[in-house]
N, C-alpha and C positions, 0 to 999 in steps of 0.2 A: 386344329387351329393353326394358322400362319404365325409363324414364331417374328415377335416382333424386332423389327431393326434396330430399333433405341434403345431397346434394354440392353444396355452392356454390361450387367450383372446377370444375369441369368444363368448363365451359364457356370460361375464362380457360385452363385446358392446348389446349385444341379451339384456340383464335384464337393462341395461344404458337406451337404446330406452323407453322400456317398462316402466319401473319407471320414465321417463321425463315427459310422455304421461298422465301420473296419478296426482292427488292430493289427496296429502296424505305425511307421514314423509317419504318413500322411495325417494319420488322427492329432499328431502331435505337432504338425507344422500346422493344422488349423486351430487348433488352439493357441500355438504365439500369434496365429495371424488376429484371432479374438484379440488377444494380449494387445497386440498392437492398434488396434483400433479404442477397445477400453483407454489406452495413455495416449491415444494421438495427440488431442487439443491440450492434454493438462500435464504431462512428463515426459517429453521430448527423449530425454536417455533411457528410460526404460520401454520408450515405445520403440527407438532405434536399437536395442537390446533384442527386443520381442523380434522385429520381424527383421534382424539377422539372422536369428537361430532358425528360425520359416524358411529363410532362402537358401540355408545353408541344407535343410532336408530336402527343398527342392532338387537341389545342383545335386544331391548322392544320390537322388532316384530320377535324375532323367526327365524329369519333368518340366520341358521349355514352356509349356504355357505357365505355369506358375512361377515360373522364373521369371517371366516379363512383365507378369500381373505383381507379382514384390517387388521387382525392380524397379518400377513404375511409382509405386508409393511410396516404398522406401526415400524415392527422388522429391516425391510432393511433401513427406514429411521435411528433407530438408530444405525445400522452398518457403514450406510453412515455415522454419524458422530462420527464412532470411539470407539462408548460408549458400550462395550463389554459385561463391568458389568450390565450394565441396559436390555441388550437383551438377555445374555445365560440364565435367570433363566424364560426367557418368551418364547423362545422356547422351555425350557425342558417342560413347562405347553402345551404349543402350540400339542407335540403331540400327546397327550391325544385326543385333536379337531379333528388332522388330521388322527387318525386312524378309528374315527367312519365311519361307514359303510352308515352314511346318507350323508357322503361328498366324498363318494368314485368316485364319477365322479366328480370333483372338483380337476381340475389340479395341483391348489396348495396345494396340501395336499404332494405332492412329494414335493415342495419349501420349507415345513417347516424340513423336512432333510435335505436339504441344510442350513437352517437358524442354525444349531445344529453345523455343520461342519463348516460354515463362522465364527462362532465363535471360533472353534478351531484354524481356519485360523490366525484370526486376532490375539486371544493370545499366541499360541508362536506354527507356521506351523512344527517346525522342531521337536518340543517334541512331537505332537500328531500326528506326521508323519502317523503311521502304523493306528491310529483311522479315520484321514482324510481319506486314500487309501481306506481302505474296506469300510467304509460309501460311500465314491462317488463309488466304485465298484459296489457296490449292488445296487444303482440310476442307470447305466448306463443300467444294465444288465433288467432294467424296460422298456427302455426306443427304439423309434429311433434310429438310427447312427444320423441321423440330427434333432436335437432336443433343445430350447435355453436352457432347463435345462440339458440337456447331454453336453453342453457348461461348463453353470456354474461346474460341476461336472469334470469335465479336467481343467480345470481354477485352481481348489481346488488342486487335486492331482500333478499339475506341479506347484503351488506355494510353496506344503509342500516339494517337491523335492529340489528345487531351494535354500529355507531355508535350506533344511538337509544337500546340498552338492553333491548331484546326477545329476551331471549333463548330460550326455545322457537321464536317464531319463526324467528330467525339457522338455529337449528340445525334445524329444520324446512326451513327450502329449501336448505342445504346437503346434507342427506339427498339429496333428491331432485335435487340437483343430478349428487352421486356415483352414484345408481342409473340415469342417464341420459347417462352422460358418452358420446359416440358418437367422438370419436379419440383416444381411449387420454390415460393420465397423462403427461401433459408436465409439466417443471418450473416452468411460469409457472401452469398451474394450481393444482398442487399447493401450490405457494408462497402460493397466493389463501386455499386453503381454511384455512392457518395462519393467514394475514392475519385473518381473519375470527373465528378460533379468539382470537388474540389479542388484537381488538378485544374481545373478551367474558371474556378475562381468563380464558380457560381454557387454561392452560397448560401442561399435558401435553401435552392434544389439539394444539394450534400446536408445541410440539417436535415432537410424531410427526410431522409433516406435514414440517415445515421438513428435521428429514431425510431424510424419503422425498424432497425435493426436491434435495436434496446429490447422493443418492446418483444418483438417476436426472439433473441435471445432468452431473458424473462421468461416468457412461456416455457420457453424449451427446458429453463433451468442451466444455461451454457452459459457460467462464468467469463470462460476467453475471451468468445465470443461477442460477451457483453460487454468487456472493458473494451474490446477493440472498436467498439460504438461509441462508447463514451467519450476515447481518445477521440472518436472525428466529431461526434459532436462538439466537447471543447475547441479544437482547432477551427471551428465554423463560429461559433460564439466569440473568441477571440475575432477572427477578421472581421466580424460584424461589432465591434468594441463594445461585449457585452461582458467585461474580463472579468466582472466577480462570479458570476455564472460559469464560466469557466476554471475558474480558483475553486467553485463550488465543487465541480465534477470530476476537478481532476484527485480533489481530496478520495473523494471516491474511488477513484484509482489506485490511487497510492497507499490507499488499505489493505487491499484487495491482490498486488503486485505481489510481495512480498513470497509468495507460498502459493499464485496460481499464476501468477505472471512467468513469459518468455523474454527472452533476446530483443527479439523484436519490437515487443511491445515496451520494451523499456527504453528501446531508440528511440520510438514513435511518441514515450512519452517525453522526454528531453525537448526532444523537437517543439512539442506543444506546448508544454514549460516558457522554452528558449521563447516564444513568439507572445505565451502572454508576459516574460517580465522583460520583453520590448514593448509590449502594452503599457506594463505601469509602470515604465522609466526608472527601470531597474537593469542597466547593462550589464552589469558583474554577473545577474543569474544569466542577463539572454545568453549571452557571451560563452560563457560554462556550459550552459545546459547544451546550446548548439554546437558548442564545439564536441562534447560527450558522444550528442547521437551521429557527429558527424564522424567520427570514430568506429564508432561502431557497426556502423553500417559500409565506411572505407575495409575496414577487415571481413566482412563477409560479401564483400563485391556488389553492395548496389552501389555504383558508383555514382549514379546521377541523384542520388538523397542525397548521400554523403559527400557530394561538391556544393546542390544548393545549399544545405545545413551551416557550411562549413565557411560561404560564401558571404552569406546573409549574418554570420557569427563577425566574421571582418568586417563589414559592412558598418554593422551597427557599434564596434568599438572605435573604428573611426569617426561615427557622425559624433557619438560621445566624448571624443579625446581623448576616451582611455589611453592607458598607456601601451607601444607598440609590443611590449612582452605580452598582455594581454591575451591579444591578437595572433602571436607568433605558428603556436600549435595549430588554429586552425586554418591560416595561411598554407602551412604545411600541408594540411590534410586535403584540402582544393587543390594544391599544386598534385599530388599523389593523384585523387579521383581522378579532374580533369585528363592526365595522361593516361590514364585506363581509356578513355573515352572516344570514339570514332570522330572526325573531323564536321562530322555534320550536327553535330552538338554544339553552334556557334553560337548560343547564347550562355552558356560557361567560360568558352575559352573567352568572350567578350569580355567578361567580368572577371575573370583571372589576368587581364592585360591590363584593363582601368584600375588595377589593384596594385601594379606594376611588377608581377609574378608570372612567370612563364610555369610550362606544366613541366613535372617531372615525367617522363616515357617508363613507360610500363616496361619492367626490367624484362630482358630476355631469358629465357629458358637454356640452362648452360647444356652444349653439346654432348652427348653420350651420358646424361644426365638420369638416375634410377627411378622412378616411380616409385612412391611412399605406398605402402602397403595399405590394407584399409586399415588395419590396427595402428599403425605409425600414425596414419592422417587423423584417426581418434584419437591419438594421446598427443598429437601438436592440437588439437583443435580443444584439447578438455585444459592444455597449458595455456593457450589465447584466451579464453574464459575466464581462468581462473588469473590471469596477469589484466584481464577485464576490471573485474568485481574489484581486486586490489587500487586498481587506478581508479573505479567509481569510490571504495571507500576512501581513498586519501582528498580522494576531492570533494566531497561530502563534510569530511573532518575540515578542510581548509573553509569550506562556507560556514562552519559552526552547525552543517545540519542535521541536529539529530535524529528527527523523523527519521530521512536520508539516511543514515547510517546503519539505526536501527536497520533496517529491510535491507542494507548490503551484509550487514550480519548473517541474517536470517538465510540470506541466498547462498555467503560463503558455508556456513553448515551446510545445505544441500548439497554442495559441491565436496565438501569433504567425505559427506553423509555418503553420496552417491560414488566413490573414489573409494571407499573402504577404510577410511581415518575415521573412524567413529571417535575416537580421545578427541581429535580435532574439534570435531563435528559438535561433539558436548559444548565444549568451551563456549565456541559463538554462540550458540542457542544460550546458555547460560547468561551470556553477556545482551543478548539479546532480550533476554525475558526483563532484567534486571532494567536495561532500556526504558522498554516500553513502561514497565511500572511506573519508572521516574517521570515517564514523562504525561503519565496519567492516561494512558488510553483506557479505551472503552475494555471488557474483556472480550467480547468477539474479535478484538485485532489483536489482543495480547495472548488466547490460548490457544495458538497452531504450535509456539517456542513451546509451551508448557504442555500440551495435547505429545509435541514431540519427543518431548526429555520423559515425559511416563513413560512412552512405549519403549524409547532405550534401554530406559531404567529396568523393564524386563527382559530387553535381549541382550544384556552386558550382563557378566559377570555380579553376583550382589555383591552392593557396596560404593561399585565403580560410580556409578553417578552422584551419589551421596559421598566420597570422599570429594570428587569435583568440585561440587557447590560448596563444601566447605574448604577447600581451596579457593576459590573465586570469593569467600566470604573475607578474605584473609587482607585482599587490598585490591584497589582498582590497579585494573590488568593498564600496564604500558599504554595497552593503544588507545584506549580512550581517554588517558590524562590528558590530550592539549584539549580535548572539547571538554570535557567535565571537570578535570582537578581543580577547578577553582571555585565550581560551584555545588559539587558530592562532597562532604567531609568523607574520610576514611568509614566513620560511625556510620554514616547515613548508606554506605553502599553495602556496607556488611548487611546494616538490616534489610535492605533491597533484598540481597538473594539467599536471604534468610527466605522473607517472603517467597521466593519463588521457589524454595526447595519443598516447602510447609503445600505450598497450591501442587507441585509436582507431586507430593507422596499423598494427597486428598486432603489435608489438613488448613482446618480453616487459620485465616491468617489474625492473628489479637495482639501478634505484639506490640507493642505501643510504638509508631514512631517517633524516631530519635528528632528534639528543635535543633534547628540546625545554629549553632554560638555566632548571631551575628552581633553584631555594633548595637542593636539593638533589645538587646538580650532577652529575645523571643517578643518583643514587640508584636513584631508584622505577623506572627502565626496569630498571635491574641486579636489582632486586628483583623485579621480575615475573618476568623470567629464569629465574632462580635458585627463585624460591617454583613456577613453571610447571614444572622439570624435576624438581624433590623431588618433587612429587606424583605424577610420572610413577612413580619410584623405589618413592612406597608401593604406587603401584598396582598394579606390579609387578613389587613384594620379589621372586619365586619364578624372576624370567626376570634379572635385573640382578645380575651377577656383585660377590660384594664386594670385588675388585680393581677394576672400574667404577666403586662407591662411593667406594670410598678414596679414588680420582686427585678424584674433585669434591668430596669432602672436604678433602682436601687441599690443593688450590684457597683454597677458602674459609679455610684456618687461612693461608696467606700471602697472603691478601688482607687478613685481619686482623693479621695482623705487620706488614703495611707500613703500615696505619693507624694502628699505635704509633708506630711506626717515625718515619713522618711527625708522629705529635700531639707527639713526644719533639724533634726538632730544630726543627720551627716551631711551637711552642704557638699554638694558638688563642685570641684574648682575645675576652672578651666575655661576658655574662651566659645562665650554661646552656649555655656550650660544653664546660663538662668533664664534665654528665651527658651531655649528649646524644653525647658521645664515647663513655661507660661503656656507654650503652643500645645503641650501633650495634655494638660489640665483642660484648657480650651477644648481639646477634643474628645477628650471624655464628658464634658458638660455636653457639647455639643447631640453628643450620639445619647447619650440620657433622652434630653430634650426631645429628642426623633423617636423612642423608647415609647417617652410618656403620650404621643399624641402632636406631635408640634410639628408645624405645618415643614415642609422642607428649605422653604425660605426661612422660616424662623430660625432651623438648626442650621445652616448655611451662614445666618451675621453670628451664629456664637464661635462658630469656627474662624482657625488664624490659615492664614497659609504655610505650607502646601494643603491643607489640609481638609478647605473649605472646598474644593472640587470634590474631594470622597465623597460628601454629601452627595451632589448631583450623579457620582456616580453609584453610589446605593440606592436613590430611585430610580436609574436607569436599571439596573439587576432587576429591583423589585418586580420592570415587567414583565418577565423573562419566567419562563416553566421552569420548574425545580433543576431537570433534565436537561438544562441550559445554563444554569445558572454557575457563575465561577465559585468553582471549592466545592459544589454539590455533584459535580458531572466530570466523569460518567456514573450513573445508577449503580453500577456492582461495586465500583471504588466508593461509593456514599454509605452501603451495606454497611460496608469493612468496617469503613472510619467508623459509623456509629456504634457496632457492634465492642468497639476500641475504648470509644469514648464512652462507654458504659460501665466496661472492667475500671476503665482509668476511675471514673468517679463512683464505683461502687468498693475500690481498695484503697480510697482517701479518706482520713477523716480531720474535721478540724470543726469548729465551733457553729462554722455555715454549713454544715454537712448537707443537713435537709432543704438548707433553703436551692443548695449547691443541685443537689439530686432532684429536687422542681422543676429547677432552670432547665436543664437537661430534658426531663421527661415535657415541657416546656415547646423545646426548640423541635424535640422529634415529632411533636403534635402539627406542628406549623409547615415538616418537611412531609406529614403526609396529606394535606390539602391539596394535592395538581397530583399525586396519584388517584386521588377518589375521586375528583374530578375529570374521570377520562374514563367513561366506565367501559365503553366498546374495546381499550386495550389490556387485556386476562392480563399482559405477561407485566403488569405495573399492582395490579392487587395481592399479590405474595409481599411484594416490597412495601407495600402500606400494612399488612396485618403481623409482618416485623417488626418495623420499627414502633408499630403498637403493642407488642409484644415486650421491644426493651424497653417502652415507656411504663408500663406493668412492672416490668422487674423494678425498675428505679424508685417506683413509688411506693413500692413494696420493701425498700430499704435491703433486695437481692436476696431476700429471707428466704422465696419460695419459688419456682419456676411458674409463670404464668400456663391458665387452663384455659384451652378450648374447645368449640364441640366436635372440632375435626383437629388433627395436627397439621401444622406447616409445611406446605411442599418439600420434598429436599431443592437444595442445599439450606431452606433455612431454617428447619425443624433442628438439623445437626449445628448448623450453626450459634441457635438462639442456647443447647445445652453447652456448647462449649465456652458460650460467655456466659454462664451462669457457673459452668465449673469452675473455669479459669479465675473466677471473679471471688471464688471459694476457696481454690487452692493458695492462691495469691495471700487471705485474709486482709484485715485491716491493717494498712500503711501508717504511720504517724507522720504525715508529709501536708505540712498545711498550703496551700494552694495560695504564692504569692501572685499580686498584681503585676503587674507590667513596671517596669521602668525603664527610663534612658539612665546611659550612664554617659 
């Protein structure tokens, strides 16, 4: 059979066999080369790790086709992440390799002209326009009509199109790009053609794309790949002014970043950021977020991102008024790009002149000057990084955002993680998990910190993790005081990574959270309470018996008697103590009345202001799934609490005990109607026949562990004993359960 021309692997599976087959270092450079492909898309340093050590067997045994075949993707690895400057001065070395005549059947020797061109690609497609054209010209005319690098090579020439503004042409070789495509729609393809769609501001066609690339990522099960879809779809929703849909997606993102997310991808999300909060007329973010990605991509030499980014960041602090410090950084970073940039790039320098900013020249390369070693170039490039993540987390702190923070945490642990400071490495993750708890995440985005601090936990020394968390338990760490000190008491952080020391060592979490002493002296936790389980009540009138009602009505009217009660023998002095007594009265009548039955207009005139909106917004909750609803969401933080709130009221006693432990068994009956109602989703019915389960203990008076005729999945078979232990160990409290007051 005629060995065919297109395969340019073939030959690489042919020498894979054969070196498996052997013992010897060949066996062992194809296994980093496995390595390296295993971390391609998802660990960038351990995949540049892997197939260094591959190239390094290659070069001791003589082996120039393998030399060009690692050097080759070594190079694509770092295109994949963006890093231009660390890959153009190794492909200009590169074809020196690829011309010798001992590699000339060695398919990739044509790959390392493409490696010459992606790099023009990547720093600025539209100045090197006429260099990209005739480079890929000359590949084509080598080549197949159907051929994956006659691919690449139209990929090339319709991206520099699409940048320079040509648009027949753009779409002229993407045509032909798709009529010729020879191994089937992958998502990094497909993801290109929207690219392209995008650069020319056609943005349906770049939707359609960006989802066929979701969709078919999805399949594949490729995370990267998928966020990198998602990123173009939101930036296509954005220009078509669909910005909550876009807010929607990028949330999505921004979960998902943290622990599978790149470089790249994190410019690219800035970027997308920067353009929707130009969308909803929010400068401060666009401003920030464009100037970030325009940062980051000036330091790894795409210079034509990192000019428009940086451009369009100026741009819009001017139309704003912002003030010129604002502006200053990414003035700066334009000036920088642009002089990277070749003179045929006149829609930059345009806009660097209307700005009234000349370009700064690209500094020269000083005479008799040493080439940095590849180790030196790794430890300036892991120090750029890491002085990266520092300048995203201070910037993040300066916007108050903690989402944001959180995930620069998470990354600086990788970087220490990955650097061999594991003490380091602990810390953020520590700080990081404690984060996320505060801030209520789901636990799929909370247990990569905690998935990570386990595994430490075994390969550190015993102890070493568990003395950490109790250090970290001891006071909020410096760096998060200007975002949190004012709103974590000392109490409330300690019990945070109390919590996450208990989830790191498998232990369920019951310790009761600490109220946090405001002005109101636990008011608003009572109120959320209380406003959480009405809603449950309107939602559903038709299951909630009106003897159910009455008892947490009832509730409520002697919780309000005793606030007379008390305002009548110790008067409050001081200015606006006796409305603001009138108003808190008022609204416990009010929320009674919504209790018993009463229409929401009814409960809305008993109410005073502020206070008569909460009505209208506890029937807005009310319509909203459990798994939606504020105080109940997310489903694993809902667990917890109730599992909490079950010890809490099974080691209380006071005169209302029983009526107290009803209530309770009460409000868990009302949280599990939108679980049982959804019967096609399995992983919501463990969650309803627990908290039918604490509703059994409660009614039970905690005498006995409730029975059934199978046990509870884990984690909450273990969970439902250790609040029935814990609820035992504790015994009865003598702590009578007062009401609310203002003081």
């Amino acid at each position: 059979m005629a060995k065919d021309p297109t395969d340019i692997w073939a030959w690489t599976h042919a020498d894979e066999e054969r070196f498996a087959a052997e013992d010897g270092p060949k066996k062992t450079m194809i296994r980093y080369y496995y390595e390296f492909w295993q971390q391609y898309k998802s660990d960038g340093d351990s995949a540049n790790l892997a197939i260094n050590q591959a190239l390094d067997i290659a070069r001791s045994t003589g082996d120039l086709r393998w030399q060009l075949h690692l050097r080759h993707w070594r190079l694509q690895l770092w295109l994949h992440q963006n890093n231009v400057k660390k890959a153009l001065p190794e492909a200009v070395d590169l074809l020196t390799l690829a011309t010798d005549e001992r590699v000339r059947d060695v398919p990739q020797r044509i790959c390392a002209y493409h490696d010459i061109v992606e790099c023009y690609v990547e720093m600025d497609a539209a100045g090197y326009y006429e260099e990209i054209v005739e480079n890929s010209q000359h590949i084509l005319t080598q080549l197949p009509k159907r051929h994956s690098c006659a691919t690449c090579a139209r990929l090339h020439i319709a991206q520099a199109a699409a940048d320079a503004g040509y648009v027949p042409e753009a779409e002229r070789w993407l045509k032909l790009c798709e009529a010729n495509i020879t191994e089937g729609r992958y998502p990094e393809l497909v993801t290109s053609f929207g690219n392209k769609y995008e650069a020319l501001e056609k943005w349906k066609e770049a939707e359609r794309y960006y989802r066929e690339a979701m969709d078919i990522a999805r399949k594949r099960e490729s995370m990267p790949d998928f966020m990198n879809a998602v990123l173009g779809l939101a930036r296509a929703k954005v220009a078509q002014g669909q910005s909550q849909e876009a807010a929607s997606l990028l949330d999505n993102v921004r979960g998902n970043l943290k622990y599978r997310g790149s470089t790249p991808q994190l410019a690219r999300l800035l970027e997308v950021e920067g353009h929707l909060g130009h969308a909803l007329k929010n400068p401060q973010l666009a401003v920030s977020s464009l100037t970030r990605s325009g940062r980051i991509n000036l330091d790894v030499g795409r210079y034509r991102a990192a000019a428009l980014n940086a451009l369009s960041a100026v741009e819009i602090a001017r139309a704003s008024n912002l003030k010129e410090k604002e502006s200053e950084e990414a003035l700066e970073i334009a000036a920088q790009a642009v002089g990277y940039m070749p003179p045929a790039s006149r829609d930059v320098y345009e806009r660097l002149a209307t700005l009234g900013r000349e370009p700064i020249p690209a500094p020269l390369e000083e005479p008799g000057a040493v080439p940095l070693t590849p180790e030196q170039e790794e430890e300036r490039h892991a120090r750029k990084e890491l002085m990266a993540l520092e300048e995203m987390f201070q910037q993040n702190m300066a916007l108050g955002d903690a989402r944001g923070v959180a995930i620069i945490l998470f990354r600086l642990s990788r970087w220490y993680y990955g650097h061999k400071a594991q003490r380091a490495a602990v810390d953020y993750l520590i700080w990081n998990a404690a984060l996320e708890r505060w801030l209520k995440l789901a636990s799929e985005q909370r247990e990569d910190a905690v998935s990570a601090l386990s595994g430490i936990r075994e390969e550190l020394p015993s102890g070493t993790v568990d003395a950490a968390l109790e250090a970290a338990a001891a006071s909020l760490p410096e760096l998060l005081k200007p975002l949190l000190g004012e709103q974590v008491s000392p109490v409330r952080w300690s019990w945070l990574v109390r919590c996450v020391g208990q989830e790191v060592r498998g232990e369920p979490v019951l310790e009761e959270e600490p109220t946090e002493k405001d002005a109101d002296g636990g008011f608003n936790d009572w109120l959320e309470y209380n406003a959480g389980t009405i809603a449950l009540m309107l939602r559903f009138s038709q299951k909630a018996s009106s003897k159910e009602r009455e008892q947490w009505a009832s509730a409520l009217d002697q919780q309000g008697n005793a606030i007379s009660k008390q305002a009548q023998e110790h008067p409050v002095q001081g200015e606006g103590a006796e409305e603001q007594l009138r108003v808190t009265l008022a609204l416990i009548k009010s929320l009674a009345a919504l209790s018993r039955g009463s229409t929401v207009e009814e409960a809305r005139a008993l109410a005073l202001p502020p206070f008569d909106g909460l009505i209208d917004r506890i029937e807005a909750i009310s319509k909203l799934p459990i798994w939606e609803m504020p105080g109940f969401a997310p489903l694993d933080l809902m667990v917890e609490q109730a599992a909490r709130d079950t010890v809490r009221a099974l080691t209380r006693v006071d005169e209302h005990r029983k009526e107290r432990l009803r209530r309770l068994a009460f409000r868990l009956q009302l949280m599990q109607y939108d679980l049982l109602d959804v019967p096609e989703a399995e992983e919501l019915e463990p969650i309803s026949h627990f908290l039918e389960a604490l509703r059994k203990l409660l009614l039970n008076d905690g005498k006995r562990l409730p029975k059934f005729d199978e046990p509870l999945p884990e984690p909450f078979n273990g969970l439902l004993a250790a609040t029935f232990k814990s609820a035992q160990a504790q015994g009865v409290i003598d702590n009578e359960s007062h009401p609310p007051t203002h003081s």
